[in-house]
mmCIF file of the N, C-alpha and C atoms, coordinates in Angstrom:
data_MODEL
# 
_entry.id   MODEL 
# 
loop_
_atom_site.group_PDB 
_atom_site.id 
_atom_site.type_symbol 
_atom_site.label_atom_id 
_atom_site.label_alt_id 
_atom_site.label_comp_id 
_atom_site.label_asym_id 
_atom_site.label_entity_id 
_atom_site.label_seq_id 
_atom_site.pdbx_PDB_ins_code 
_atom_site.Cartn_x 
_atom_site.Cartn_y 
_atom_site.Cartn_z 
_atom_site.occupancy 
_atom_site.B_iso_or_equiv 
_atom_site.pdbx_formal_charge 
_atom_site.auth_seq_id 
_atom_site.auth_comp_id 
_atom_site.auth_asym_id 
_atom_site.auth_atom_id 
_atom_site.pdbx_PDB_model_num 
ATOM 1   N N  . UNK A 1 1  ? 7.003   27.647 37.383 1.00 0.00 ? 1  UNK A N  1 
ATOM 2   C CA . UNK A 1 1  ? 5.589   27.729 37.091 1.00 0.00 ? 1  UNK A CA 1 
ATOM 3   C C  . UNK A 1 1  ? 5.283   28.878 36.146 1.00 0.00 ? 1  UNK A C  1 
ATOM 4   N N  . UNK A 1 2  ? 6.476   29.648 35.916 1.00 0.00 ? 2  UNK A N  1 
ATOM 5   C CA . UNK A 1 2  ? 5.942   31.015 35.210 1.00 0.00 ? 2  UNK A CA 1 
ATOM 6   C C  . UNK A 1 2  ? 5.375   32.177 35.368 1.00 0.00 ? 2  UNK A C  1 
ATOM 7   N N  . UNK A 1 3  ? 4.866   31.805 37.149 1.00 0.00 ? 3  UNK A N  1 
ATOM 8   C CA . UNK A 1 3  ? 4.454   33.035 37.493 1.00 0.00 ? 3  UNK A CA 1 
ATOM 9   C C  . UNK A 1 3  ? 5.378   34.209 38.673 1.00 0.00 ? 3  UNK A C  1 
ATOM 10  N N  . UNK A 1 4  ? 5.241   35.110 38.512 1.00 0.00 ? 4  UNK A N  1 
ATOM 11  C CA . UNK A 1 4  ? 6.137   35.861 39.452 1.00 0.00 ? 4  UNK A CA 1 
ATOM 12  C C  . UNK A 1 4  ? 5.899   35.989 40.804 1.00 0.00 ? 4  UNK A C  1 
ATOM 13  N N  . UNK A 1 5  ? 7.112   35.904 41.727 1.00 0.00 ? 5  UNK A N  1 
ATOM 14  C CA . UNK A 1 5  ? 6.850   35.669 43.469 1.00 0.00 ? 5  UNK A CA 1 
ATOM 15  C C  . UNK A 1 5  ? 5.884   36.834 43.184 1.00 0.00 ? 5  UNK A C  1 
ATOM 16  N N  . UNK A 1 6  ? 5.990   38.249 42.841 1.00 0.00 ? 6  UNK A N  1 
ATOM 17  C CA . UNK A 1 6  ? 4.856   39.095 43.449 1.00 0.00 ? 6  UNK A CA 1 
ATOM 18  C C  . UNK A 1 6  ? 3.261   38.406 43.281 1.00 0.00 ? 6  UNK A C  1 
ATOM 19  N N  . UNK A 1 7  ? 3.274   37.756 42.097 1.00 0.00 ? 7  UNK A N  1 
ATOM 20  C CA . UNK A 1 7  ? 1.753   37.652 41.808 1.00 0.00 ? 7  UNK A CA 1 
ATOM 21  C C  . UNK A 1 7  ? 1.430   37.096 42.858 1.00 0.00 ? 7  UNK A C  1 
ATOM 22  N N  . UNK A 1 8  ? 2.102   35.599 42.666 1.00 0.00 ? 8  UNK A N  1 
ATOM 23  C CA . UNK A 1 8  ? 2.271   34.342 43.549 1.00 0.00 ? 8  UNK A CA 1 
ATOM 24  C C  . UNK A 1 8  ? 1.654   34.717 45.233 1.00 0.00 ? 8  UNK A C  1 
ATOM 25  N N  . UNK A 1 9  ? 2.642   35.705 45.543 1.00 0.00 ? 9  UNK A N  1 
ATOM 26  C CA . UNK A 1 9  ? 2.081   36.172 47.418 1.00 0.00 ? 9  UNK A CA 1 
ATOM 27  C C  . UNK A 1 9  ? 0.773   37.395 47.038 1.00 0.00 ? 9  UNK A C  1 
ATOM 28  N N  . UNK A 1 10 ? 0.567   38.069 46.031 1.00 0.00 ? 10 UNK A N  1 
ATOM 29  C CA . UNK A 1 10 ? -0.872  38.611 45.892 1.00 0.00 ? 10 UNK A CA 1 
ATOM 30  C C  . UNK A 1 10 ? -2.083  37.609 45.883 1.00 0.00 ? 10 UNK A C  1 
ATOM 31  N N  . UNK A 1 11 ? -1.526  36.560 45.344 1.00 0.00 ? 11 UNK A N  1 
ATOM 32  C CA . UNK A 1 11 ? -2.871  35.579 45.252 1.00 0.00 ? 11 UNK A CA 1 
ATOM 33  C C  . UNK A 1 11 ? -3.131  34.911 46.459 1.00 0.00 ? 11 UNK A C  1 
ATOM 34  N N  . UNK A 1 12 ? -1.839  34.416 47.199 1.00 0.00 ? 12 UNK A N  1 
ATOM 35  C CA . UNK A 1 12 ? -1.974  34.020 48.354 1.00 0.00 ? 12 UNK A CA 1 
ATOM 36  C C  . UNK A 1 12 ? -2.357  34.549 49.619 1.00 0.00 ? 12 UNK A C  1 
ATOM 37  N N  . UNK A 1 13 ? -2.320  36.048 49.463 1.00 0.00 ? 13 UNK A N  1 
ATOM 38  C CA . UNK A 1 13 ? -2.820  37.050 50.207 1.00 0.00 ? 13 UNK A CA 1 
ATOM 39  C C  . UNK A 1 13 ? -4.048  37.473 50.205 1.00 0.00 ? 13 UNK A C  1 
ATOM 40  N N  . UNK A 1 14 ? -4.817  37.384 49.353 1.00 0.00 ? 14 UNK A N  1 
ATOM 41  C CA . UNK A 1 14 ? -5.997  37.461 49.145 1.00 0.00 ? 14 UNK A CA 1 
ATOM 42  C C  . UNK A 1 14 ? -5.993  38.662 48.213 1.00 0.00 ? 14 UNK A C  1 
ATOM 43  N N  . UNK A 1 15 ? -4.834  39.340 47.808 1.00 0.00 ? 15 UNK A N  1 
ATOM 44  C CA . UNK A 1 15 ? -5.160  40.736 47.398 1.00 0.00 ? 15 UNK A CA 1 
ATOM 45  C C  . UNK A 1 15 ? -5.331  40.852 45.465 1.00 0.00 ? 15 UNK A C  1 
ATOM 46  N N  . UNK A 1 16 ? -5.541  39.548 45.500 1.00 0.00 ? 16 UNK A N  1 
ATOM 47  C CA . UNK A 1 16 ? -5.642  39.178 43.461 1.00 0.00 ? 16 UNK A CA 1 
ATOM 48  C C  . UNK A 1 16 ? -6.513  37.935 43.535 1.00 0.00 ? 16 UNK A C  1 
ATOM 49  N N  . UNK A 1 17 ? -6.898  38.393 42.432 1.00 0.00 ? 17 UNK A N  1 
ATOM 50  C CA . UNK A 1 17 ? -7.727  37.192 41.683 1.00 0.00 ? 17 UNK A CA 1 
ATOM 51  C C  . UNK A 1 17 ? -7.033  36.294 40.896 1.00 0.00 ? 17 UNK A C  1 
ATOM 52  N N  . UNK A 1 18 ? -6.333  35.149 40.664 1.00 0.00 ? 18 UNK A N  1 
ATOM 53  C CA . UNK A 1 18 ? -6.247  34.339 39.671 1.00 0.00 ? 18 UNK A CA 1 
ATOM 54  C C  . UNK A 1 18 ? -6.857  34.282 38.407 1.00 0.00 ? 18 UNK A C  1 
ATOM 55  N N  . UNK A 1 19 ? -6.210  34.353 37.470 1.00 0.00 ? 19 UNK A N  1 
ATOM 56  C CA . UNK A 1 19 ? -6.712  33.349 36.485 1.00 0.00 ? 19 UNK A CA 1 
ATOM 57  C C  . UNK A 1 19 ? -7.170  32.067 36.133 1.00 0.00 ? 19 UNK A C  1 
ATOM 58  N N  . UNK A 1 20 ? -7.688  31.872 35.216 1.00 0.00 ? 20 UNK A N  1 
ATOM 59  C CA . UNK A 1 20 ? -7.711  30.347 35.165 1.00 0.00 ? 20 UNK A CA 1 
ATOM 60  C C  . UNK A 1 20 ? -6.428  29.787 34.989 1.00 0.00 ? 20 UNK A C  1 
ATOM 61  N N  . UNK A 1 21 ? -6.085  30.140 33.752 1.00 0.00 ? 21 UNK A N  1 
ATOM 62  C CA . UNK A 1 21 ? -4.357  30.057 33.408 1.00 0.00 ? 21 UNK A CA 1 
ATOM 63  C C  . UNK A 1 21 ? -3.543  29.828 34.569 1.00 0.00 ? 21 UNK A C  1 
ATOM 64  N N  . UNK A 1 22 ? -3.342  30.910 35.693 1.00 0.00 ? 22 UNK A N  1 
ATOM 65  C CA . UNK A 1 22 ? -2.367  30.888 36.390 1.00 0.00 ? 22 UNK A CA 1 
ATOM 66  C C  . UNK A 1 22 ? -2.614  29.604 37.479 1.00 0.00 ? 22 UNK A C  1 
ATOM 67  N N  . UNK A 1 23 ? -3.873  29.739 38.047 1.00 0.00 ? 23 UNK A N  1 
ATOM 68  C CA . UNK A 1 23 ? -4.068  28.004 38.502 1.00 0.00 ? 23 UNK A CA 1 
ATOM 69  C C  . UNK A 1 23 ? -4.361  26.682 38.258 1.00 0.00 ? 23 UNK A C  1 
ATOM 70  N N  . UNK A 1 24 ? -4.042  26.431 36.436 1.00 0.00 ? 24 UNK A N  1 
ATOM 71  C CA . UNK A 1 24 ? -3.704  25.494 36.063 1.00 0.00 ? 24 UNK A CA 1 
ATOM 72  C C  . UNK A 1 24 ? -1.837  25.292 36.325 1.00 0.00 ? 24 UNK A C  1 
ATOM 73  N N  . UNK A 1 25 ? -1.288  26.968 35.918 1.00 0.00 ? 25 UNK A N  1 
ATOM 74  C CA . UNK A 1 25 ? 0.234   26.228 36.059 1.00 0.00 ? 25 UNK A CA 1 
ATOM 75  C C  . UNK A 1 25 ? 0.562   26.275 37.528 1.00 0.00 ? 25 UNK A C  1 
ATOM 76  N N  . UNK A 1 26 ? -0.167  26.518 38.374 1.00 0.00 ? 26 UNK A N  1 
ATOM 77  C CA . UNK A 1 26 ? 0.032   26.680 39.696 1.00 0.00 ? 26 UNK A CA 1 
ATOM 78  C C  . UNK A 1 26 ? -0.209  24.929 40.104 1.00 0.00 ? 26 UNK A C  1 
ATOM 79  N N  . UNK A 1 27 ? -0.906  24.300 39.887 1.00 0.00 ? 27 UNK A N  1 
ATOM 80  C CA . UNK A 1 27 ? -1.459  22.972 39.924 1.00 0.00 ? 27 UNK A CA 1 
ATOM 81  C C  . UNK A 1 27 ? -0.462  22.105 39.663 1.00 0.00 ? 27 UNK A C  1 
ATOM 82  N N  . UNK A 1 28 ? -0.091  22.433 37.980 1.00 0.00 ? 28 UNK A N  1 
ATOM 83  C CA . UNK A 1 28 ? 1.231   21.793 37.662 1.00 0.00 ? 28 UNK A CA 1 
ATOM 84  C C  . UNK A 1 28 ? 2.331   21.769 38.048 1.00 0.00 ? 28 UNK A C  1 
ATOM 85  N N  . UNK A 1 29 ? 2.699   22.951 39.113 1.00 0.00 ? 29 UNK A N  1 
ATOM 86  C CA . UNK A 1 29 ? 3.944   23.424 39.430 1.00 0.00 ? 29 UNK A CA 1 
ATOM 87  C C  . UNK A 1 29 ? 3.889   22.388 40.979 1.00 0.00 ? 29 UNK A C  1 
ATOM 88  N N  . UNK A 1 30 ? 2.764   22.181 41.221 1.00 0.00 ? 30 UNK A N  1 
ATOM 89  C CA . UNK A 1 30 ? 2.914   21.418 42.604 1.00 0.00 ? 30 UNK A CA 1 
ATOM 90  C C  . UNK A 1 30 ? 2.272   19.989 42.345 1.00 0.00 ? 30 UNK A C  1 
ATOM 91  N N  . UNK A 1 31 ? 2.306   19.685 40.847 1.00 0.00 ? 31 UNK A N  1 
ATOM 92  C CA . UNK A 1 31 ? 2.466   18.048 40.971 1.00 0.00 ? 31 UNK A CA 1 
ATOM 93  C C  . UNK A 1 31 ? 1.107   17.448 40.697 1.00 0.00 ? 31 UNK A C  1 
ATOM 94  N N  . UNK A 1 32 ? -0.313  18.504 40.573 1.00 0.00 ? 32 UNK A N  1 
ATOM 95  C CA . UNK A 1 32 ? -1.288  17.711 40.685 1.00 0.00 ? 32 UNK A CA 1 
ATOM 96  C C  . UNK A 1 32 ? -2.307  18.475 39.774 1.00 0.00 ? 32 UNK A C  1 
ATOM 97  N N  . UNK A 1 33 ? -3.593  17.746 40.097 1.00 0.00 ? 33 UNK A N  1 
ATOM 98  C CA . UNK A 1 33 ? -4.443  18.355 38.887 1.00 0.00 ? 33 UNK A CA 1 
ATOM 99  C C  . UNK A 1 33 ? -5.552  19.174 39.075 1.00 0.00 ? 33 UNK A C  1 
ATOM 100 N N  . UNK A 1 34 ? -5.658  20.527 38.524 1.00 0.00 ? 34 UNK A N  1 
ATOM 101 C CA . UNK A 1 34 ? -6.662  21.427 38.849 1.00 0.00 ? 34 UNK A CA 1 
ATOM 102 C C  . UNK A 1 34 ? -7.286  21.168 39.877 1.00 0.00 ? 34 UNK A C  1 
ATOM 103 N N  . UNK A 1 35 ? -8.647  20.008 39.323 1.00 0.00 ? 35 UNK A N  1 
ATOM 104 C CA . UNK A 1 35 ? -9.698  19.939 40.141 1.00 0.00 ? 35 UNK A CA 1 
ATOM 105 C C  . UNK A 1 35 ? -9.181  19.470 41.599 1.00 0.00 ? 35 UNK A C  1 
ATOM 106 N N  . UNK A 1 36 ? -7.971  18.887 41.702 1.00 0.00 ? 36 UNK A N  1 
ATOM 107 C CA . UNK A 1 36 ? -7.244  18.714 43.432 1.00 0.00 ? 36 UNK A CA 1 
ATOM 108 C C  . UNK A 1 36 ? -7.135  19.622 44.003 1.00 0.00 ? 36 UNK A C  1 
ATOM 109 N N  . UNK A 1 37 ? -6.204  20.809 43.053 1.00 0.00 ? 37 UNK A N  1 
ATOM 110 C CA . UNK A 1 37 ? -6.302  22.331 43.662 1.00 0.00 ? 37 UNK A CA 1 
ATOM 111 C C  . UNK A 1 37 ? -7.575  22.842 44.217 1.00 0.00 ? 37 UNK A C  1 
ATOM 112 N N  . UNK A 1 38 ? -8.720  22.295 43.376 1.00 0.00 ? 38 UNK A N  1 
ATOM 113 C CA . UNK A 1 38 ? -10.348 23.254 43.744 1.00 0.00 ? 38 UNK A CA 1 
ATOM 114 C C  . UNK A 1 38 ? -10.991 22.785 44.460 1.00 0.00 ? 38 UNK A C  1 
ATOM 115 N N  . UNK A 1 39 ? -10.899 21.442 44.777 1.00 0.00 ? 39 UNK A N  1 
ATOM 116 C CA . UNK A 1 39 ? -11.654 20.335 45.145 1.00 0.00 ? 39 UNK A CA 1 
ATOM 117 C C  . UNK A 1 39 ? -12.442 20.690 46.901 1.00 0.00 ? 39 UNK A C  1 
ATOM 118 N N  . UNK A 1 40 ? -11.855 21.762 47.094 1.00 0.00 ? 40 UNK A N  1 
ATOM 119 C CA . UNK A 1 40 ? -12.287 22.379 48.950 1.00 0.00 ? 40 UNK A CA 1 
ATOM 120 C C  . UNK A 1 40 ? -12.668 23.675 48.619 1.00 0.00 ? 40 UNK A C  1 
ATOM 121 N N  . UNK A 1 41 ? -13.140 24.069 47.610 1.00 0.00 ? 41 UNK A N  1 
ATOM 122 C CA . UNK A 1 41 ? -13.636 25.232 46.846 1.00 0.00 ? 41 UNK A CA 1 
ATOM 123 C C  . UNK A 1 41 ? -14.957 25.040 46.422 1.00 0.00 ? 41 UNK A C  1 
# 
């Protein structure tokens, strides 16, 4: 996906903000499309 395990468990931790960028390739990296990722957001 391009992004690094640290970011990766900061974002998942709550302790970072994403980019837009990084959760488009985050989306891609698991097969599906943005708005699926956001869609409970």
């Amino acid at each position: 996906m391009g992004i690094s395990k640290g970011n990766l468990s900061d974002i998942e931790n709550g302790r970072r903000d994403p980019r837009f960028s990084t959760l488009r390739s985050i989306a891609s990296g698991l097969g599906m499309k943005l708005s699926q990722l956001l869609r409970d957001y």
